[in-house]
C-alpha positions as CSV (number, residue, x, y, z in Angstrom):
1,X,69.0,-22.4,-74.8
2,X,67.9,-20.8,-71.4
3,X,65.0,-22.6,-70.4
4,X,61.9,-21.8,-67.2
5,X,59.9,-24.1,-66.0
6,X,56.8,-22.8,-63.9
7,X,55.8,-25.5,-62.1
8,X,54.4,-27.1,-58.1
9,X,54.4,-30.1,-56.3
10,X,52.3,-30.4,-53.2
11,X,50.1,-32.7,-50.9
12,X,46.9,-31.4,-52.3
13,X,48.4,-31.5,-56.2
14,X,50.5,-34.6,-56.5
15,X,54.2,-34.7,-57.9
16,X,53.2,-35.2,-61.6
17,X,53.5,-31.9,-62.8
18,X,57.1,-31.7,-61.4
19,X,58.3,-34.6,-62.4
20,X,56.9,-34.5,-66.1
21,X,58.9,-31.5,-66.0
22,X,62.1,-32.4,-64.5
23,X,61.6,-35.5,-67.4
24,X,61.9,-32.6,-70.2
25,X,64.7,-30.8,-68.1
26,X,66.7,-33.5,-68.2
27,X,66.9,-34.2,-71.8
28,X,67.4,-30.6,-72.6
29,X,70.0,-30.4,-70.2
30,X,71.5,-33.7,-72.1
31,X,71.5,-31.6,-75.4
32,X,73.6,-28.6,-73.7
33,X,70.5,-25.7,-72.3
34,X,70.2,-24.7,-69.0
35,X,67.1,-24.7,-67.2
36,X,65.5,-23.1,-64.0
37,X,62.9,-23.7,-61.9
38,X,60.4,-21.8,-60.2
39,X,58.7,-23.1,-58.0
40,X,56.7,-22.7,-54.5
41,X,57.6,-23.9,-51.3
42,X,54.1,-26.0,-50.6
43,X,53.5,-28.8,-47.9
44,X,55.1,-31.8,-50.0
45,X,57.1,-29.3,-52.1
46,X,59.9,-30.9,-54.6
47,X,62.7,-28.4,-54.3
48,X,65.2,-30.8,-52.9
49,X,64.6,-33.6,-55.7
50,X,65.1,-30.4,-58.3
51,X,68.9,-29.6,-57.3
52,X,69.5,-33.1,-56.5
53,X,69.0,-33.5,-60.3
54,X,71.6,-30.8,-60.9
55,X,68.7,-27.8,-62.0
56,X,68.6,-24.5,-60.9
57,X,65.7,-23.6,-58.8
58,X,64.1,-20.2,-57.4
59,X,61.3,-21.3,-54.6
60,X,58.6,-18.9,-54.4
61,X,57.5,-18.2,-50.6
62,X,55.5,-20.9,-48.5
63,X,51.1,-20.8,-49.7
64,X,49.2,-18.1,-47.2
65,X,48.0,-19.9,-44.5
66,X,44.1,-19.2,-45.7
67,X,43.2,-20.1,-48.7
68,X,39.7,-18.7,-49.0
69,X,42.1,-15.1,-48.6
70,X,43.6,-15.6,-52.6
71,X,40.2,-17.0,-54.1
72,X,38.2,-14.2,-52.8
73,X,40.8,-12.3,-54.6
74,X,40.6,-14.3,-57.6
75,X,37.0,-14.1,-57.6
76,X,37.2,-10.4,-57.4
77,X,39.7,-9.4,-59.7
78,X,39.5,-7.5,-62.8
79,X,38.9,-10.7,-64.9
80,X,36.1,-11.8,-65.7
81,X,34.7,-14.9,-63.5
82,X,34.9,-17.2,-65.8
83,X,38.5,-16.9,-66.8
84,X,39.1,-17.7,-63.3
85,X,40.8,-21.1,-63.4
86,X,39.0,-23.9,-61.9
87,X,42.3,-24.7,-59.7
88,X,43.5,-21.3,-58.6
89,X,43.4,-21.9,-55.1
90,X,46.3,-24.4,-56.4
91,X,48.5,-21.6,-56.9
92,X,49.1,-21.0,-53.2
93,X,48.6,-16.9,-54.2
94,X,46.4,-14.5,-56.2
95,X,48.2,-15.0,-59.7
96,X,49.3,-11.5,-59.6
97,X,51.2,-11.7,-56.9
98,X,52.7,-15.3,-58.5
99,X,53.2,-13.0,-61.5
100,X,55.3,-10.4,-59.8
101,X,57.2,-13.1,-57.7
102,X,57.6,-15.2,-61.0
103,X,58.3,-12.2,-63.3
104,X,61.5,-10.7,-61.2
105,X,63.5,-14.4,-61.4
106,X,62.2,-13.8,-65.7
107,X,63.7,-10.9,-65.8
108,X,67.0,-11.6,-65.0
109,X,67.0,-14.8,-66.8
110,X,65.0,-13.9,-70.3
111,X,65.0,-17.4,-71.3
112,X,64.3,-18.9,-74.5
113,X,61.7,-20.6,-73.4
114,X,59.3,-20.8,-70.3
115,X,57.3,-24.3,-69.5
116,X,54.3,-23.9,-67.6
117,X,52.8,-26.8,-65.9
118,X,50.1,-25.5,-63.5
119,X,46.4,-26.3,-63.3
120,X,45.9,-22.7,-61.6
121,X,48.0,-20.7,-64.7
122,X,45.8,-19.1,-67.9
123,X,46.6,-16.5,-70.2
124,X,45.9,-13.7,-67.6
125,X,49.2,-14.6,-66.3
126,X,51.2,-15.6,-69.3
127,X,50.0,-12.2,-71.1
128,X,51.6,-9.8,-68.0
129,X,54.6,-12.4,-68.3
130,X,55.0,-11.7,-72.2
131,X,58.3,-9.4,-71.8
132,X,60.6,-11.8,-70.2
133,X,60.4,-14.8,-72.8
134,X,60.7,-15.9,-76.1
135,X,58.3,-18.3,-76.7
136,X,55.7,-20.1,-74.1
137,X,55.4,-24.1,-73.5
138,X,51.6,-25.1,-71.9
139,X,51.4,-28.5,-70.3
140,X,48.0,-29.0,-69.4
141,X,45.5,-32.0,-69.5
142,X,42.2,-29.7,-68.8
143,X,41.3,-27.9,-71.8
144,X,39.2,-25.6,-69.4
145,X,41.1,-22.6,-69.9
146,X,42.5,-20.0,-72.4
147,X,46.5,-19.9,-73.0
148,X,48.8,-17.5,-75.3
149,X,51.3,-20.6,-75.8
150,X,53.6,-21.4,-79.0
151,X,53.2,-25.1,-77.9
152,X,51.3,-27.1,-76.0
153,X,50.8,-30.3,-75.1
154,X,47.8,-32.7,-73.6
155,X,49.6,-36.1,-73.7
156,X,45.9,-37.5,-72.5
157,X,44.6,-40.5,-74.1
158,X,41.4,-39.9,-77.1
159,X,42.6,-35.4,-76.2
160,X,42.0,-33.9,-80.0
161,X,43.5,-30.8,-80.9
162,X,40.3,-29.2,-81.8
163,X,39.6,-29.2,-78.3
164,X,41.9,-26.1,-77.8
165,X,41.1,-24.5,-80.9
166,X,39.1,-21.4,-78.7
167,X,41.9,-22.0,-76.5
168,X,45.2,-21.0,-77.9
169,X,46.2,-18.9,-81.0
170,X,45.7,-20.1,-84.2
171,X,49.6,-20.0,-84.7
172,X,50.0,-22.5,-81.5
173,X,51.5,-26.0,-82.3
174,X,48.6,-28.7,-80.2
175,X,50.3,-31.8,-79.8
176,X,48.1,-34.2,-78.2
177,X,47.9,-37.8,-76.7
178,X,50.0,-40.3,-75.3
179,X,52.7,-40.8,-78.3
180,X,53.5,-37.5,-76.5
181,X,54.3,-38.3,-72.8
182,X,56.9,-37.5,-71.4
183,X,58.5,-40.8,-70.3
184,X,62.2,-41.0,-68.7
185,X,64.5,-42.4,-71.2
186,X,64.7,-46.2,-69.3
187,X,61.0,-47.0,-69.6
188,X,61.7,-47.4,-74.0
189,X,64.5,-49.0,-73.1
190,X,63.0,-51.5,-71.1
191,X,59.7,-52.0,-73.0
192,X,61.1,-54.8,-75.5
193,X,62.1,-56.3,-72.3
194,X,58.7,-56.4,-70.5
195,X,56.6,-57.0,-73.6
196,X,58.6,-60.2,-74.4
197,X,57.8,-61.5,-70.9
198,X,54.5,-60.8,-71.4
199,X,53.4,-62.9,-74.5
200,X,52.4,-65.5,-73.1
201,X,52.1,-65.0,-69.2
202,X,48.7,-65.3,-67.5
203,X,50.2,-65.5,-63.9
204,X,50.4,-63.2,-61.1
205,X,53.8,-63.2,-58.8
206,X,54.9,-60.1,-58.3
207,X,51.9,-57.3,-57.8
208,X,52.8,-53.2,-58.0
209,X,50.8,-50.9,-55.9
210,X,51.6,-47.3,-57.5
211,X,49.1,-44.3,-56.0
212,X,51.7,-42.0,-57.1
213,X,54.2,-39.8,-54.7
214,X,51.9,-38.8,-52.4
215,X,48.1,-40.3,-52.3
216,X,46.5,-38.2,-50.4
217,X,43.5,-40.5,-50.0
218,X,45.7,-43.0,-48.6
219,X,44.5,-45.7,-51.5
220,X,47.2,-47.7,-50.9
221,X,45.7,-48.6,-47.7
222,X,42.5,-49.4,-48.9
223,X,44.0,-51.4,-51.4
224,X,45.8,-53.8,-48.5
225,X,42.5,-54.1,-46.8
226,X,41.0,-55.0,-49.7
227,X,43.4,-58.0,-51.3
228,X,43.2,-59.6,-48.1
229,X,40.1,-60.8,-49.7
230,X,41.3,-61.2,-53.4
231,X,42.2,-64.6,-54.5
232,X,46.2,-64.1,-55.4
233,X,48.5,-66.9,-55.8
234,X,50.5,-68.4,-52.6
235,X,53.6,-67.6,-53.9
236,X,52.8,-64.0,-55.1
237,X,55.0,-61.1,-54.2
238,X,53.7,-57.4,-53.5
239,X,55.9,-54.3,-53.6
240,X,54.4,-50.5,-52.8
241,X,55.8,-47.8,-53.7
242,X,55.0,-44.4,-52.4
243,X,57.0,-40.9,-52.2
244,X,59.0,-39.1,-49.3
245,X,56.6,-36.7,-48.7
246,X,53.4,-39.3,-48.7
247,X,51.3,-38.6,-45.6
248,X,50.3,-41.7,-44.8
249,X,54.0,-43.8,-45.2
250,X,53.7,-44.9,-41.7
251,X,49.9,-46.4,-41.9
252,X,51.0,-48.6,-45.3
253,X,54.4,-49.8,-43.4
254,X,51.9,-51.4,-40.7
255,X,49.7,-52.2,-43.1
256,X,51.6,-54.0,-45.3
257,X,53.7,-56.0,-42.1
258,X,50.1,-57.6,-42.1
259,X,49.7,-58.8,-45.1
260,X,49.2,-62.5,-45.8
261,X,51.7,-62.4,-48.8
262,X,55.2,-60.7,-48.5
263,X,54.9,-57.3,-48.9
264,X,57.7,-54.5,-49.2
265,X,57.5,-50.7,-48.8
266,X,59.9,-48.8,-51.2
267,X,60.5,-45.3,-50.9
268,X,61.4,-42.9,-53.4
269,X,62.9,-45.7,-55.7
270,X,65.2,-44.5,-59.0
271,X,64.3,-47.9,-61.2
272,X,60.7,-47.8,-60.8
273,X,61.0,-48.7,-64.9
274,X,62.6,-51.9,-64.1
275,X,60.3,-52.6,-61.2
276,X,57.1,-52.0,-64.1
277,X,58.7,-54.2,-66.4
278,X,59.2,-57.0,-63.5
279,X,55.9,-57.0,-62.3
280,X,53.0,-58.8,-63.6
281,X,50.3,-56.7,-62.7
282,X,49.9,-53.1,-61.1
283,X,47.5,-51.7,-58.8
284,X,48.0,-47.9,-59.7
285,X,46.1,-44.5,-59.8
286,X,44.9,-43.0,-63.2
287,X,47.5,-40.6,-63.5
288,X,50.2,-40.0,-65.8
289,X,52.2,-43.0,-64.3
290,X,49.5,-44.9,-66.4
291,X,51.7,-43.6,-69.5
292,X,54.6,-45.5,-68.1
293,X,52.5,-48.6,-67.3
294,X,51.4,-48.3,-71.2
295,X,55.1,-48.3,-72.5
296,X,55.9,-51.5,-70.8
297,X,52.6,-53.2,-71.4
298,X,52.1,-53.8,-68.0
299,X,48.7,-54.7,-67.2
300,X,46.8,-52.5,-64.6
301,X,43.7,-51.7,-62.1
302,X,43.2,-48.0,-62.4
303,X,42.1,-46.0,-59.2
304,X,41.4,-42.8,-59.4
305,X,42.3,-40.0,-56.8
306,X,41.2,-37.0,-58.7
307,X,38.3,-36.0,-61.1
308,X,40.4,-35.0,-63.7
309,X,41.9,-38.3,-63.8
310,X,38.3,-39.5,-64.6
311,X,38.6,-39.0,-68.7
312,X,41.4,-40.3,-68.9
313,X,40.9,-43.3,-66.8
314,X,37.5,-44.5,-68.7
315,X,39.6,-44.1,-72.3
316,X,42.2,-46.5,-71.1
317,X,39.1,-49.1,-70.3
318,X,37.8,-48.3,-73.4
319,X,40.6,-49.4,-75.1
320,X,41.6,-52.4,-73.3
321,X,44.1,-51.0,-71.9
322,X,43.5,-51.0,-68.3
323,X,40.7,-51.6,-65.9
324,X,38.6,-49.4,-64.1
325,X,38.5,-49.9,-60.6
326,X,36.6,-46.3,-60.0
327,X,37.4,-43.8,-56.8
328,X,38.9,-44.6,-53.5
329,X,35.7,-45.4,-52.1
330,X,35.1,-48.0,-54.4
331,X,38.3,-50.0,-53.6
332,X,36.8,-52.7,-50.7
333,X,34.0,-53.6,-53.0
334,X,34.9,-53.4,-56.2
335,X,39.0,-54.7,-56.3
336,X,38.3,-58.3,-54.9
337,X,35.7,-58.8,-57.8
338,X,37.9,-57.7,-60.9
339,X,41.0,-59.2,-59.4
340,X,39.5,-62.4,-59.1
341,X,37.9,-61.9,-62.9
342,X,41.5,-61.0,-64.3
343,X,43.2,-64.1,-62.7
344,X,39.8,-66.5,-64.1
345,X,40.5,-65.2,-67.4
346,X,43.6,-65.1,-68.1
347,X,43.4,-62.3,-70.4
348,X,46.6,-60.5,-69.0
349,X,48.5,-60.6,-72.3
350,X,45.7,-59.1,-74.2
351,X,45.5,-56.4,-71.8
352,X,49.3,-55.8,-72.2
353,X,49.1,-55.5,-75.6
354,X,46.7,-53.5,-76.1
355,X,48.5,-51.2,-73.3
356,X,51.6,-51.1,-75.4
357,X,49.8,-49.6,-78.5
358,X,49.5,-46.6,-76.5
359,X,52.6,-45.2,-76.2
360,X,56.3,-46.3,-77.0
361,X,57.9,-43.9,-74.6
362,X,59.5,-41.8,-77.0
363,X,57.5,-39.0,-76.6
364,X,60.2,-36.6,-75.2
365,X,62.2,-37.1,-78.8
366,X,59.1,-35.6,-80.5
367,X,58.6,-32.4,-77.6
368,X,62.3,-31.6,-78.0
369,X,61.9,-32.1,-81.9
370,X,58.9,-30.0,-81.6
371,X,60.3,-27.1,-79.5
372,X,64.0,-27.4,-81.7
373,X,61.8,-26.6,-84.6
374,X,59.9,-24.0,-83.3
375,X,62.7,-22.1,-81.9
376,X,64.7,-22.3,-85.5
């Protein structure tokens, strides 16, 4: 199969989007399709990680340098205003102008299948798209906008289908919740691994900080600050992990040269599964990252750098499965207090297993199961 994936990385977005993507990409390419990306050339763009993974890749031109110039056109286009997605100014364009840009790469390539993974993307776009695919993929995790997909998927914890009933056409195949995530293949094969590990440990001697590829916020260095004053074991080891592109790099490498405990910088690591299922706690933002925490059982403080993390985040406290730590602004005060709590109570083994009933990382099996079927 020919497969196009619509999709951006950027400072202001995060990396998730793309590498979710590139997670599907690479099993379809294991099972003999070929698959393009499109994709635009924002500040903290991905296109070098793409072709390093062997894809192809079209980069749509650099975001205008105002952004008030595409969502004045977005707010006066022929749609109405409220089919105006929420994240447009995402899109680095007024979504014509992506769909003309988008639809000349389509129409050479009339593939089997396009992906979408765009908060700034709805139907308006996907409808004037129509002629130059088969059938249409939606990633989202919003359910705040209308889509003309043959599949979708919301791998968000406690997401129902019904919540995209008005949203899609009754023909579209919802597939929602974690079991869904897509997961690189290592993190299943690790899990027995770092659950068996886990049974019985209540100890904490290596710590992962995870804000994601690029943190914005810079809540990895709030989180330094703010264990400097959390009661962690002597002999406790921290490693941070942060992406090429992440603004503040520089800030967390001083940061961290500080620290009372050893404490490493990794960049852009390739076994960040074996790095979840060595570590005994994480310190990580509520993103989908928390799907690969889940799969290993790996106990975790959630931050969140984004308020559409914010659902998501309170269901995995609901269940046991994390804790809430709350926004940046709330790391100082609130991190000392619940890290101190978690090492008093030793309840790290119940947290992990109620983590691993989330997901067991197979969740690309069922998506390429799912789309195989579909496109029968």
């Amino acid at each position: 199969m020919q497969i196009a994936f619509r999709t951006d990385a950027s400072l202001q977005m995060g990396s998730g989007h793309v590498m979710r993507c590139l997670t599907l990409a690479d099993a379809l390419t294991a099972q003999g399709s070929q698959c393009h990306f499109i994709s635009r050339e924002h500040p903290g763009h991905l296109l070098d990680l793409i072709r390093q993974r062997g894809h192809q890749v079209t980069s749509l031109p650099a975001p205008l340098p105002d952004p008030a110039a595409y969502n004045e056109a977005a707010s006066t286009s022929d749609a109405a205003p409220a089919a105006v997605p929420v994240h447009a100014a995402w899109l680095g364009s007024h979504w014509q102008t992506d769909t003309l840009q988008t639809g000349s790469v389509l129409a050479s390539l009339q593939p089997d299948w396009l992906v979408v993974d765009h908060y700034a993307l709805d139907q308006q776009w996907e409808i004037a798209l129509q002629p130059n695919y088969s059938k249409l993929m939606v990633i989202d995790d919003l359910a705040d906008r209308a889509h003309v997909s043959d599949l979708l998927l919301d791998q968000n914890l406690r997401r129902k289908t019904e919540d995209y009933s008005k949203l899609v056409p009754a023909n579209c195949q919802v597939l929602t919740g974690p079991r869904y995530a897509l997961l690189r293949p290592e993190f299943a094969v690790l899990r027995a691994y770092s659950l068996q590990r886990r049974h019985t440990n209540s100890t904490i001697r290596q710590l992962l900080i995870t804000m994601g590829g690029v943190d914005q916020p810079n809540a990895t260095a709030q989180v330094l600050k703010a264990l400097k004053n959390c009661p962690l074991p002597a002999d406790c080891n921290i490693t941070v992990v942060m992406g090429l592109t992440a603004p503040w790099l520089q800030n967390v490498r001083k940061l961290a040269a500080q620290m009372p405990w050893p404490t490493e910088v990794m960049v852009n690591v390739n076994d960040m599964a074996q790095r979840m299922a060595d570590s005994d706690l994480a310190i990580g933002a509520a993103g989908g990252t928390s799907w690969e925490r889940c799969c290993l059982g790996l106990p975790t403080l959630m931050v969140v750098l984004a308020e559409n993390q914010q659902p998501g985040a309170q269901a995995l406290e609901a269940a046991h499965a994390a804790r809430l730590i709350g926004a940046v602004s709330d790391i100082a005060t609130r991190l000392p207090f619940a890290t101190a709590e978690l090492i008093n109570s030793y309840c790290l083994s119940d947290m992990s297993l109620a983590a691993s009933a989330i997901t067991d990382g197979h969740g690309v099996e069922k998506m390429l199961q799912a789309m195989g079927a579909l496109n029968a």
